[in-house]
C-alpha positions as CSV (number, residue, x, y, z in Angstrom):
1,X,15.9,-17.8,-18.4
2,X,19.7,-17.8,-18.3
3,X,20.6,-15.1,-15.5
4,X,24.4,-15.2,-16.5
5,X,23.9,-14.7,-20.6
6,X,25.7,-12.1,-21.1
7,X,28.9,-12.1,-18.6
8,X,31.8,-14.0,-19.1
9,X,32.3,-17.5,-17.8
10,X,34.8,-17.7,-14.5
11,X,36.2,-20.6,-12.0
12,X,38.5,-20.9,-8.5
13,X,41.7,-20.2,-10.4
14,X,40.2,-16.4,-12.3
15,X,39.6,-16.0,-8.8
16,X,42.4,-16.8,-7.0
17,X,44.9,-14.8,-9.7
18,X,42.6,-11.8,-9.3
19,X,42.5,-11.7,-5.6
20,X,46.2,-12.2,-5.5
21,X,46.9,-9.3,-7.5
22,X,44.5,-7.0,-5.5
23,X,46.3,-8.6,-2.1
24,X,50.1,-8.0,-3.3
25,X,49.0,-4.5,-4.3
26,X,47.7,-4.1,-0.5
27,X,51.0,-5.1,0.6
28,X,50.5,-9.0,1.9
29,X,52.6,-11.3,0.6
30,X,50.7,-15.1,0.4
31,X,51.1,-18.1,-1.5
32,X,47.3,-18.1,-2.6
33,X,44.6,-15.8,-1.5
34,X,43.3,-18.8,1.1
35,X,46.2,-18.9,3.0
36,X,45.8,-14.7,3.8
37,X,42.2,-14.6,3.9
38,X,41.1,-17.9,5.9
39,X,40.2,-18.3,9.4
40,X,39.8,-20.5,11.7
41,X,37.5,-21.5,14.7
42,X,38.6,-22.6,18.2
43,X,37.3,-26.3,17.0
44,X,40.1,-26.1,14.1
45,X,37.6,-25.4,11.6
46,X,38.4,-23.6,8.4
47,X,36.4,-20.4,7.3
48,X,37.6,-20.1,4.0
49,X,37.3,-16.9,1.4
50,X,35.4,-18.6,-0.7
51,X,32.8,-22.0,-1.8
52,X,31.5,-23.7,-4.1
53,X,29.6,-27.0,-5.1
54,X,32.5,-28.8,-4.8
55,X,32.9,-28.3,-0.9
56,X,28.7,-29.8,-0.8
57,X,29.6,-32.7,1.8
58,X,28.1,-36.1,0.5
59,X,25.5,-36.4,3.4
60,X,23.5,-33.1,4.0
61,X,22.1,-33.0,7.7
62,X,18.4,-33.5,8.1
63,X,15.7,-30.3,8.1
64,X,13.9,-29.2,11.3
65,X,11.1,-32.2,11.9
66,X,7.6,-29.5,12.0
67,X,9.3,-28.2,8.5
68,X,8.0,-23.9,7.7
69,X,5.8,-24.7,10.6
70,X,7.9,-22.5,12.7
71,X,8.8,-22.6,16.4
72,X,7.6,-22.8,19.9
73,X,8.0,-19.4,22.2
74,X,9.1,-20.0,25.2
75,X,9.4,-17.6,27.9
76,X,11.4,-18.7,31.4
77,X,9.9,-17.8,34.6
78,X,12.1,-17.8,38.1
79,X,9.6,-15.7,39.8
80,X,5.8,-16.9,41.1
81,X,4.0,-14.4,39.2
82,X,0.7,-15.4,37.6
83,X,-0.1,-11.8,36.1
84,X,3.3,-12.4,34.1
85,X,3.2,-15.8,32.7
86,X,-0.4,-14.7,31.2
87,X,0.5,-11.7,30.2
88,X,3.3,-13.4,28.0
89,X,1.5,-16.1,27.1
90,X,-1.4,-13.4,25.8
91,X,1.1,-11.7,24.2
92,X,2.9,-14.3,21.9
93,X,4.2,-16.8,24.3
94,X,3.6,-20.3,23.1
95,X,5.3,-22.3,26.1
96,X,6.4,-21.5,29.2
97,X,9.8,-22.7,31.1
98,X,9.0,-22.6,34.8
99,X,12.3,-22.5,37.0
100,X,11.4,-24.8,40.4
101,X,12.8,-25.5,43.3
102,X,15.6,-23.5,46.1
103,X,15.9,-19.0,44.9
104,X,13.2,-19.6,42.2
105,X,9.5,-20.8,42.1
106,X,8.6,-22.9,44.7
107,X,6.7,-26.0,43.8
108,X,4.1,-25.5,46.1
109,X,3.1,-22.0,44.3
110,X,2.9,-24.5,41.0
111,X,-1.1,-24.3,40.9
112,X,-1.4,-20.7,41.7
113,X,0.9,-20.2,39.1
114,X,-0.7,-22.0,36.7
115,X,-4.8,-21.5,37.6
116,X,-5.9,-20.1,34.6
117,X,-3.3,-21.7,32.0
118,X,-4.4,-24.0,29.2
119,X,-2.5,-27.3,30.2
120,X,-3.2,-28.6,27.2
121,X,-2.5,-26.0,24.8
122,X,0.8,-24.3,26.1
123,X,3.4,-26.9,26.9
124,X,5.1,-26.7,30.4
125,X,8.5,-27.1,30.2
126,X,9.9,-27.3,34.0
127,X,13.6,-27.0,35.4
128,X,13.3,-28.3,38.8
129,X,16.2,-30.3,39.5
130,X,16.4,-32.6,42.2
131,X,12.6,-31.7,42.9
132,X,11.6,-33.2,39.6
133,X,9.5,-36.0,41.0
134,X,7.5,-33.8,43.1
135,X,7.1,-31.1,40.5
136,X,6.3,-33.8,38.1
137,X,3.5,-34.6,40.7
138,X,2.2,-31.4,41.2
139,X,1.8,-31.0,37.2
140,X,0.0,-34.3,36.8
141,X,-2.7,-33.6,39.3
142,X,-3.3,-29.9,37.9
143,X,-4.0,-32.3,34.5
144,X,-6.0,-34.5,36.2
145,X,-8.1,-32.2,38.0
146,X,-9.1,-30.5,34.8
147,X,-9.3,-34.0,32.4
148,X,-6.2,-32.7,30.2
149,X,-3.1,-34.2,28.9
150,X,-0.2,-31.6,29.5
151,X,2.5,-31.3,26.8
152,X,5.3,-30.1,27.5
153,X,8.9,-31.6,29.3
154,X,9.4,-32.4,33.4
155,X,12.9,-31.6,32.7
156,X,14.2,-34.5,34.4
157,X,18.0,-35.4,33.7
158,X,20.3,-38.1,35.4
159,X,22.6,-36.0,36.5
160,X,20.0,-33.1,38.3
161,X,17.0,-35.6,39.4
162,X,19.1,-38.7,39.6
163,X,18.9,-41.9,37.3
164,X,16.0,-43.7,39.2
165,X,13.5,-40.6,39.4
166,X,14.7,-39.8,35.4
167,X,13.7,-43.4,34.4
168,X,10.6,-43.6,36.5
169,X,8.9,-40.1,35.0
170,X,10.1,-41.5,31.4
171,X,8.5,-44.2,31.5
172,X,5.0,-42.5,33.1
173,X,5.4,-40.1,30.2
174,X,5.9,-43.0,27.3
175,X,2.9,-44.4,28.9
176,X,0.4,-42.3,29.5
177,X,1.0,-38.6,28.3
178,X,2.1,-38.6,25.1
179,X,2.4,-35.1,24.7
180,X,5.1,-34.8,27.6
181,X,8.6,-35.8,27.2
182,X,10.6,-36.3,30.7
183,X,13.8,-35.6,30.3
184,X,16.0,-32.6,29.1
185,X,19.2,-32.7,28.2
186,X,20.7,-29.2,29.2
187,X,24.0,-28.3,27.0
188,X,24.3,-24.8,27.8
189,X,26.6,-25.5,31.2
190,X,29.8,-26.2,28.6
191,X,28.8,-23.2,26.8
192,X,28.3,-20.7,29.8
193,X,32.0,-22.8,30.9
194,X,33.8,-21.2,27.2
195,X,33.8,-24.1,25.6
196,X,33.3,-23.8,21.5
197,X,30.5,-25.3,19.5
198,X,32.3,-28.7,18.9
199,X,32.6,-29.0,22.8
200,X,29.0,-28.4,23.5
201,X,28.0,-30.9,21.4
202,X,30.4,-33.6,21.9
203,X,29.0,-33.3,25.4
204,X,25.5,-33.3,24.6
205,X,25.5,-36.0,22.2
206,X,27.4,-37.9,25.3
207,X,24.7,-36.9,27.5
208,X,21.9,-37.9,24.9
209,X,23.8,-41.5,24.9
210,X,24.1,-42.1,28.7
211,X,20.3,-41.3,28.7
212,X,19.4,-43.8,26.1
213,X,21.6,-46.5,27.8
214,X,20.1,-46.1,31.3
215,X,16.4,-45.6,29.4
216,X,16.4,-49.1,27.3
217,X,18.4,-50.3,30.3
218,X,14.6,-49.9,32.0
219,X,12.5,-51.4,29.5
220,X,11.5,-49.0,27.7
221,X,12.2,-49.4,23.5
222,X,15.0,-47.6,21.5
223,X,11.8,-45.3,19.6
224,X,10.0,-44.7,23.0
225,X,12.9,-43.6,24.8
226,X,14.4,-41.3,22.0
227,X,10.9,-39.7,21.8
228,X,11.5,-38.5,26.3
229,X,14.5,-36.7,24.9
230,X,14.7,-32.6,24.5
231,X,18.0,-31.1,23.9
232,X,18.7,-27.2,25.0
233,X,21.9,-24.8,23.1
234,X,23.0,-21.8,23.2
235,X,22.8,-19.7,20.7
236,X,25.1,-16.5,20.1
237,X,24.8,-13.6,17.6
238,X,27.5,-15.5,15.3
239,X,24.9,-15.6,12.8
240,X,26.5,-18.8,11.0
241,X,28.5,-20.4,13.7
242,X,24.9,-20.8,15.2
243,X,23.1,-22.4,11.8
244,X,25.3,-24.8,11.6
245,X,25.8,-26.3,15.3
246,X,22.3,-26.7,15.4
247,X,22.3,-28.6,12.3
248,X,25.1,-30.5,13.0
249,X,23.2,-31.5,16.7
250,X,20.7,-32.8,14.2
251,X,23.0,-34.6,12.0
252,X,25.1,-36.6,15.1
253,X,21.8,-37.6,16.8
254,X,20.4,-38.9,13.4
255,X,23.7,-40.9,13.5
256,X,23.2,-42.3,16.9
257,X,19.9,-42.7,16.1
258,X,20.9,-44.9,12.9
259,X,23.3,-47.3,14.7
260,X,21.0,-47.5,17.4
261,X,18.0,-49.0,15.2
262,X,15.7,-45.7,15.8
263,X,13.1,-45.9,13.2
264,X,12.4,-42.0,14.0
265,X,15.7,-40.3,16.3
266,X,14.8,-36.7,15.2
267,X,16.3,-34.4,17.5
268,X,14.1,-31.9,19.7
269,X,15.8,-28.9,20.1
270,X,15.6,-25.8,22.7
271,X,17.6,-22.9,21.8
272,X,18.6,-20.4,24.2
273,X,20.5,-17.4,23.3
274,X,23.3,-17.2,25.4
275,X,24.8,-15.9,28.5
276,X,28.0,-16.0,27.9
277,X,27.4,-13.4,25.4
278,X,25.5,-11.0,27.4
279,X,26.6,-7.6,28.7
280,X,25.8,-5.6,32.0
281,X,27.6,-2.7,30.3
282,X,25.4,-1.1,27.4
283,X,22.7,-3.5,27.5
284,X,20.6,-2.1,25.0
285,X,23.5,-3.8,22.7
286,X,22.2,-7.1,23.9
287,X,18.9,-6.3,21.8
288,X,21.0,-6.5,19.0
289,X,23.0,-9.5,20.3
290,X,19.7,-11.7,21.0
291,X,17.6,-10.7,17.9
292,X,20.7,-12.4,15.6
293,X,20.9,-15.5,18.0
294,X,16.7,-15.8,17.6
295,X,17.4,-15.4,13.9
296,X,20.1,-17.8,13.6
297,X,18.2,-20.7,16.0
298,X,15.0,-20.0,13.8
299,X,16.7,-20.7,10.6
300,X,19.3,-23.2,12.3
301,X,16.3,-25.4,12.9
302,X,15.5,-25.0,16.9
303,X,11.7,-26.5,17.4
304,X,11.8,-23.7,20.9
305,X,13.4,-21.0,21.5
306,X,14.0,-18.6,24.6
307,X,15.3,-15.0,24.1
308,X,17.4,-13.6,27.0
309,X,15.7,-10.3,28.4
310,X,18.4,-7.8,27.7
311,X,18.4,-6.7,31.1
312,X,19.5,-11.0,32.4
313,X,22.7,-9.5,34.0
314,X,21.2,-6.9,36.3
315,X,19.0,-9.2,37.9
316,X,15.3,-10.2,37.2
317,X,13.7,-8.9,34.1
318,X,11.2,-6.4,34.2
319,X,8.6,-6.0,32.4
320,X,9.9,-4.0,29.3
321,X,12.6,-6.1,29.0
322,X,10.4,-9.1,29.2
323,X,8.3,-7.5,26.6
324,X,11.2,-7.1,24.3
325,X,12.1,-10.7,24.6
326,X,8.7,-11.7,23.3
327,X,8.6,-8.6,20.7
328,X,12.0,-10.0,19.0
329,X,10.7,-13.4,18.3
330,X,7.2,-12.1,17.4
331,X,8.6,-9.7,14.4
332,X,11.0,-12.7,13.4
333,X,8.4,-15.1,13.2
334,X,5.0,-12.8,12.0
335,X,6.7,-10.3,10.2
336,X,9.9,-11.4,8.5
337,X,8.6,-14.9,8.0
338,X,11.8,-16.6,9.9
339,X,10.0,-19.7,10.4
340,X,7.9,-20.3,6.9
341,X,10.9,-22.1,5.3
342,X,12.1,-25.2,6.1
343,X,16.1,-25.2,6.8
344,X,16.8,-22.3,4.8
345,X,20.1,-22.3,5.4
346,X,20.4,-25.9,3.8
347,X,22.0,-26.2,-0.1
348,X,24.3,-23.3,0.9
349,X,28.0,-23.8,-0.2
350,X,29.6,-22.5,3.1
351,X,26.7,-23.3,5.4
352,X,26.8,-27.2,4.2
353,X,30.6,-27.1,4.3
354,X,30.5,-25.5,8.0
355,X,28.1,-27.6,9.3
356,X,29.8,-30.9,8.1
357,X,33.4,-29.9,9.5
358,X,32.0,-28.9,12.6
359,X,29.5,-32.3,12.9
360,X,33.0,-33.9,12.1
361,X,34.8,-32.6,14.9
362,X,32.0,-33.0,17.5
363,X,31.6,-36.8,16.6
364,X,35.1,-37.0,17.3
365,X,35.3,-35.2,20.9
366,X,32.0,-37.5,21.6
367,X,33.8,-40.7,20.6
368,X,36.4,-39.4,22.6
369,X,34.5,-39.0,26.1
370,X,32.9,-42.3,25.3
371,X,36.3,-43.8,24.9
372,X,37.2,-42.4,28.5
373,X,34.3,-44.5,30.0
374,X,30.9,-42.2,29.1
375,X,30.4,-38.5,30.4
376,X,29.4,-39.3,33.7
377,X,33.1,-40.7,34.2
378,X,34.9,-38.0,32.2
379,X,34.6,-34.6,34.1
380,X,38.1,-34.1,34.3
381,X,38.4,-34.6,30.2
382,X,35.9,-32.2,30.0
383,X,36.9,-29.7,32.2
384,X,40.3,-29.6,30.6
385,X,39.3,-29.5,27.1
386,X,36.8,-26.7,28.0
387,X,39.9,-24.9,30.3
388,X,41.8,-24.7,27.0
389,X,39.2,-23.1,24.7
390,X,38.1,-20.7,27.2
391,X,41.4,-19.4,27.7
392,X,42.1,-19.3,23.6
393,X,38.6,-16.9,23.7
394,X,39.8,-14.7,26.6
395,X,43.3,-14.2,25.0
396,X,41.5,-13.0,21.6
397,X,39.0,-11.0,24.0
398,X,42.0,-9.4,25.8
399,X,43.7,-8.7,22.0
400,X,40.6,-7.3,21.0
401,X,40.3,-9.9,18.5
402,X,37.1,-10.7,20.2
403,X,35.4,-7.4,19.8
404,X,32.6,-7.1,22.6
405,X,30.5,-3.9,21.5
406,X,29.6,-1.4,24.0
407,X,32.1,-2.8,26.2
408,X,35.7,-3.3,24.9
409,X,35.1,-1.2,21.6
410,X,32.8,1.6,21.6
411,X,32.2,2.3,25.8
412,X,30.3,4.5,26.6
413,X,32.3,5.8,30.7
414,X,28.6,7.9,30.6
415,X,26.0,5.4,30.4
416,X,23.5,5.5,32.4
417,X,22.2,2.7,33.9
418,X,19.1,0.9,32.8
419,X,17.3,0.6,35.9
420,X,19.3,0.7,39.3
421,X,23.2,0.7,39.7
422,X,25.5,-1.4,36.9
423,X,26.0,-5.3,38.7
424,X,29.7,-5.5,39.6
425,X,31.3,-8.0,37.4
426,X,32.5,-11.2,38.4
427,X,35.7,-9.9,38.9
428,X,34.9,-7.2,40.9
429,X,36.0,-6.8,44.3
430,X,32.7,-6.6,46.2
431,X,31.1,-7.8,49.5
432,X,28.8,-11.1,49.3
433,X,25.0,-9.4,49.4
434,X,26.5,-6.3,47.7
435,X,25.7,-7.7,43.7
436,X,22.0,-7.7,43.1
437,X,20.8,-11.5,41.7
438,X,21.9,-12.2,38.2
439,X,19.4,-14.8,36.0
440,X,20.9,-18.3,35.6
441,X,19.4,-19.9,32.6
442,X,21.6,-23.2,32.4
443,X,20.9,-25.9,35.0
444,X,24.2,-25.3,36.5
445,X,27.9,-26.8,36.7
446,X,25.9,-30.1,38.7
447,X,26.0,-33.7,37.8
448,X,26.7,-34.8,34.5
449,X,25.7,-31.2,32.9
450,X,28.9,-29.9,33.8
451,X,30.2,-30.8,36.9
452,X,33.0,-28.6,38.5
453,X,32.6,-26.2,35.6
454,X,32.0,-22.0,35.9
455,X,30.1,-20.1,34.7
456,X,31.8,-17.0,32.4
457,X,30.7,-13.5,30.8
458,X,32.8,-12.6,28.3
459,X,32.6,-9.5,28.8
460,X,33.3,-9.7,32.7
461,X,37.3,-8.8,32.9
462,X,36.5,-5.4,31.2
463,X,33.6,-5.1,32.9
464,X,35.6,-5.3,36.2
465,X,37.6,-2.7,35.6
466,X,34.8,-0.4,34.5
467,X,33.3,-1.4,38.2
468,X,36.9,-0.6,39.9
469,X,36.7,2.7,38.1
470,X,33.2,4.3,39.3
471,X,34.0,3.4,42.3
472,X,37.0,5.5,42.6
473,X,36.2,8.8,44.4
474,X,37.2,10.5,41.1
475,X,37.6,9.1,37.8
476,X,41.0,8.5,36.6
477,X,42.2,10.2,33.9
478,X,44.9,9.1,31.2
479,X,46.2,12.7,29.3
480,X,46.3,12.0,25.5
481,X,49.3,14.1,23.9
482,X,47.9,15.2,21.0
483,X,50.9,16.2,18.7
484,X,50.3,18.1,15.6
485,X,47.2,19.5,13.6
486,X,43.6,17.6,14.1
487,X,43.6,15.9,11.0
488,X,47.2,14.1,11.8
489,X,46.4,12.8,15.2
490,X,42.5,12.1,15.4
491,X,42.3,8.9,14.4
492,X,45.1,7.5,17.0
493,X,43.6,9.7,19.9
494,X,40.3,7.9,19.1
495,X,42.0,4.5,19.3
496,X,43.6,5.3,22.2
497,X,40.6,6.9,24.5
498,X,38.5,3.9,23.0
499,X,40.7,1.7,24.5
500,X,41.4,3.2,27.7
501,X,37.4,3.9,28.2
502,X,37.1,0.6,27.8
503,X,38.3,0.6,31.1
504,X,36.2,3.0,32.9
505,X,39.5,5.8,32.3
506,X,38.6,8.8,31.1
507,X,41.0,10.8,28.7
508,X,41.9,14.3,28.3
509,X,43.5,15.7,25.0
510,X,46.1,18.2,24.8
511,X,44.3,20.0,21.5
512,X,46.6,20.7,18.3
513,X,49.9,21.6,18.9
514,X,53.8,20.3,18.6
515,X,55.5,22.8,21.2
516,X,56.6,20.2,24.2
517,X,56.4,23.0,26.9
518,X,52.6,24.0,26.1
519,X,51.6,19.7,26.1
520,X,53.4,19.3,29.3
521,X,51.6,22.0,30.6
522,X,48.3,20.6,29.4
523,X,49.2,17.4,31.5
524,X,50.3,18.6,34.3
525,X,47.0,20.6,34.5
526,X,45.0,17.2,33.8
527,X,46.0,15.8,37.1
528,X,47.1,12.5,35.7
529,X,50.5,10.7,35.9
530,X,50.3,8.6,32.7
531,X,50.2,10.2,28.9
532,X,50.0,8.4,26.0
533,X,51.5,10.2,22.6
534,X,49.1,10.2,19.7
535,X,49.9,11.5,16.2
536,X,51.2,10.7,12.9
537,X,54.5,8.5,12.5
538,X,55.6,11.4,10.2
539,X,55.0,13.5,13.3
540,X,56.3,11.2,15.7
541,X,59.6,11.3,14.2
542,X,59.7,14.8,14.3
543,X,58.0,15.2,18.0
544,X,57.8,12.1,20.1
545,X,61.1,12.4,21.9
546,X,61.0,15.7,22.5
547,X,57.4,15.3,24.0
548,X,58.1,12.7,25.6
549,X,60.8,13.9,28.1
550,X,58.6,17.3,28.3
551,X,56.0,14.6,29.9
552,X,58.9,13.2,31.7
553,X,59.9,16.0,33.5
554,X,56.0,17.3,34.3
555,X,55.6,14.3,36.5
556,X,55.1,11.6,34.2
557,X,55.1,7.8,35.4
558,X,54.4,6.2,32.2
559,X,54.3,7.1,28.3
560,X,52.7,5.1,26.0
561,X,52.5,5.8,22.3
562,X,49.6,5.2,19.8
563,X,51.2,3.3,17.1
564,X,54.7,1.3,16.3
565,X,57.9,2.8,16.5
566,X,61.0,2.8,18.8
567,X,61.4,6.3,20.2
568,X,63.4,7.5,23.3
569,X,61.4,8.2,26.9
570,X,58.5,6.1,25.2
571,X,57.7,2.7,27.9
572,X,55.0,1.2,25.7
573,X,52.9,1.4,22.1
574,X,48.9,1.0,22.0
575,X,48.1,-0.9,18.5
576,X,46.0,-2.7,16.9
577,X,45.6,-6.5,18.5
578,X,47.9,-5.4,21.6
579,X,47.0,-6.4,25.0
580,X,44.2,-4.1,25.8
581,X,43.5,-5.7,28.9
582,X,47.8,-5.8,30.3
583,X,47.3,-1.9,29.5
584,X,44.6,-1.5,30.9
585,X,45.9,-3.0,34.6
586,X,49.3,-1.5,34.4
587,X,47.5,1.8,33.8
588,X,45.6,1.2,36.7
589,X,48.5,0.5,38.9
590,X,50.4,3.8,37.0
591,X,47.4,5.5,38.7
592,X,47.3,3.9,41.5
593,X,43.8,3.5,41.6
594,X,42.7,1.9,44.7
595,X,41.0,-1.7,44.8
């Protein structure tokens, strides 16, 4: 059967003539329809309009390794609570990831935790830095006591447990518990830092390396100590972007695993959806956010993953959120069948294409900290590379190019909160002991996994302002001069009180109506000293002016205009891609709201 009989026969070039026609009509002027309609990512790759077979790279990365077998749920635990970790683990939890050590579980509390868990059917996967050895201990007797081999990982790393207590529980694993891997290679630190995909896994693939040298450096072989090897990503509700990192994570370790002799280098992967991503503001948004990065890792390949409660940046998850977290990957994996196909995404024109540029890039940032002497000696290269993307994303985040639901498009000033008070923002001017605990999934900015790096929200400069606003004694208000009949300035005065709520300002319209007197009345009533002029540019030229010096002479400080246009008493325009957050703090000063 012939699907296409009947329709006429196309290639690139129909294309290309027909979507420059429909793009001059529009008004853009561009030598071909990929030069107005690609994109490209903060590692310099290109998104372009359109693919096809001939953009298949040669080498097509490898599948996940337990192919339509699905994945491993794990659930991450910071808290000593036995009732929890069974109820998640009798509720669709397949591993657990206990946190260990100073603020999180102690490891003395590890058997209470774990009295009536099946050691040897739901892997332990433990994060216990520079307590590794004696968690490691504590795990191994449990086992012992009860005549089971654990699975899981210690979560040893050189750069958290040190290289001597990472080579000692690698080789105890290789020898005797063969369903335990020691050591876990945490990537999300350059992540939660802003770096881009490429970064991460540069980094990672540097940190997988420095592993395997200081592993065979021991004694043990190149298969044996690629096998004590787990690699953890974040994952973000970029729906491709995520697909292909994680198969281009699997297609650089199967090339370090080739030059390195590896009969079997098939990279274990933990995906984690990420922080960076998550919002205090709206956070029922971060439902949505963490069911496309579960969806994305699932099909992207990831052998475990770990879904963010959507309450992480309020403090400890409770219950329903933690019930969520399970729920999202349990409808994914039962329901819609995520898992039953192996590397879905793989044969795909732009997914190939993606994932090859991208492996491309990352072999290339790898080869770069490798050239600087390994990553243990390359901090500063790191750092700086990472600096650089971070403040490319929080310039498109400022520009709104970056859209953050719930938070810099579409706030809500009238949420209320989920459960307590909103958690000021990192940038938000509050005592030490004042912000409630916030969840740190990553192993931190220490050792090798990051050192000297932070730890970012994007959402956090809004979110600061949205803090410095409710605290105010009352909120401030920006008067929107509505000029004309409803249907010539609603969609501007939207714009603009979007914008400012994004804030925490609230707005107040004038209603319909051109007469200068009656607006500036409005706005003198409102109580605010900064308008901004919304309306039609047919209407602006006829109003603005005038308008504007009414405003001027009611008290006004500052007059901003929805739109473009040059027009006399006007100090600035709100538009499309303009500096939301720049407006947002000279608005603040304007009101002189108090910090």
């Amino acid at each position: 059967m012939h699907l296409a009989a009947g329709f006429p026969t196309t290639n690139r070039d129909d294309w290309r003539a027909l979507a420059l026609e429909v793009l001059r009509k529009s008004g853009v002027e561009a030598g071909s329809p990929e030069e107005a309609l690609s994109g490209v990512t903060y590692d310099g790759v290109t998104l372009a309009p359109l693919y096809d077979a001939a953009d298949l790279p040669e080498h097509l990365p490898r599948a996940r390794q337990a192919a339509g077998a699905g994945w491993d749920v794990r659930q991450r635990h910071s808290v000593a609570d036995a009732e929890t970790v069974l109820a998640d683990l009798e509720h669709g939890v397949t591993s657990l990831w206990l946190v260990l050590g100073a603020g999180a579980i102690p490891v003395g509390r590890l058997p209470d935790l774990l009295r009536e868990v099946y050691l040897d059917l739901a892997p332990i996967v433990m994060q216990a830095g520079a307590e590794a050895r004696e968690a490691a201990e504590v795990l191994f007797g449990l086992a012992a006591e009860r005549g089971v081999s654990p699975t899981g990982n210690l979560g040893a790393s050189i750069g958290t447990a040190g290289r001597d207590v990472t080579v000692e529980l690698a080789e105890r694993c290789a020898a005797g518990f063969p369903g335990m891997r020691a050591v876990m290679l945490d990537a999300t630190p350059y992540h939660d830092a802003g770096g881009s995909d490429a970064d991460e896994l540069g980094c990672s693939i540097a940190l997988g390396v420095e592993h395997l040298r200081a592993l065979t450096g021991a004694g043990l072989s190149v298969e044996r100590a690629f096998g004590q090897l787990e690699f953890r990503y974040a994952v973000t509700a970029d729906q491709f972007a995520t697909i292909a990192k994680l198969r281009a994570a699997r297609t650089l370790w199967a090339r370090v695993a080739e030059v390195c002799g590896a009969a079997d280098g098939g990279q274990r992967q933990h995906a984690v959806t990420s922080s960076a991503m998550m919002t205090a503001r709206d956070p029922w948004v971060n439902l949505l956010r963490t069911t496309i990065a579960c969806f994305a890792a699932g099909v992207g390949g990831a052998d475990a993953v770990t879904v963010q409660p959507f309450d992480a940046c309020l403090g400890p998850p409770d219950a329903f959120a933690r019930r969520m977290a399970r729920n999202t990957q349990a409808l994914l994996l039962e329901e819609a069948g995520a898992g039953r196909v192996a590397d879905p995404a793989g044969g795909s024109w732009y997914v190939e294409r993606r994932t090859a540029d991208l492996a491309d890039r990352a072999w290339a940032w790898f080869q770069e900290i490798e050239a600087a002497g390994g990553i243990g000696a390359a901090s500063e290269l790191v750092a700086g590379r990472i600096a650089d993307t971070r403040r490319r994303r929080a310039d498109d985040i400022a520009h709104r190019r970056f859209p953050i639901t719930g938070v810099s498009e579409f706030p809500d000033i009238a949420e209320k909160p989920v459960r307590g008070q909103p958690v000021p923002s990192a940038g938000a001017d509050v005592a030490e002991g004042e912000r409630p605990p916030r969840e740190r999934v990553s192993e931190g900015a220490a050792g090798r996994a990051g050192e000297g790096l932070p730890e970012i929200r994007y959402a956090q400069e809004f979110e600061a302002l949205r803090d410095l606003a409710d605290a105010q004694p009352e909120r401030p208000v920006v008067f929107l001069a509505t000029i004309g009949p409803v249907a010539a300035h609603t969609a501007r005065a939207a714009f603009a009180a979007n914008l400012f709520q994004a804030g925490g300002l609230a707005t107040e319209s004038a209603g319909p109506g051109t007469d200068p007197d009656q607006i500036a009345t409005a706005f003198a009533v409102s109580g605010s000293n900064v308008a901004c002029l919304c309306s039609s540019d047919k209407m602006y030229g006829l109003h603005a002016e005038a308008v504007a010096a009414a405003l001027r002479r009611a008290g006004a400080r500052k007059v901003w205009l929805a739109g473009k246009g040059e027009y006399e008493g006007v100090d600035g325009r709100l538009y499309a891609g303009c500096d939301a957050l720049a407006v947002l703090r000279t608005t603040f000063d304007d009101l002189e709201v108090t910090r």
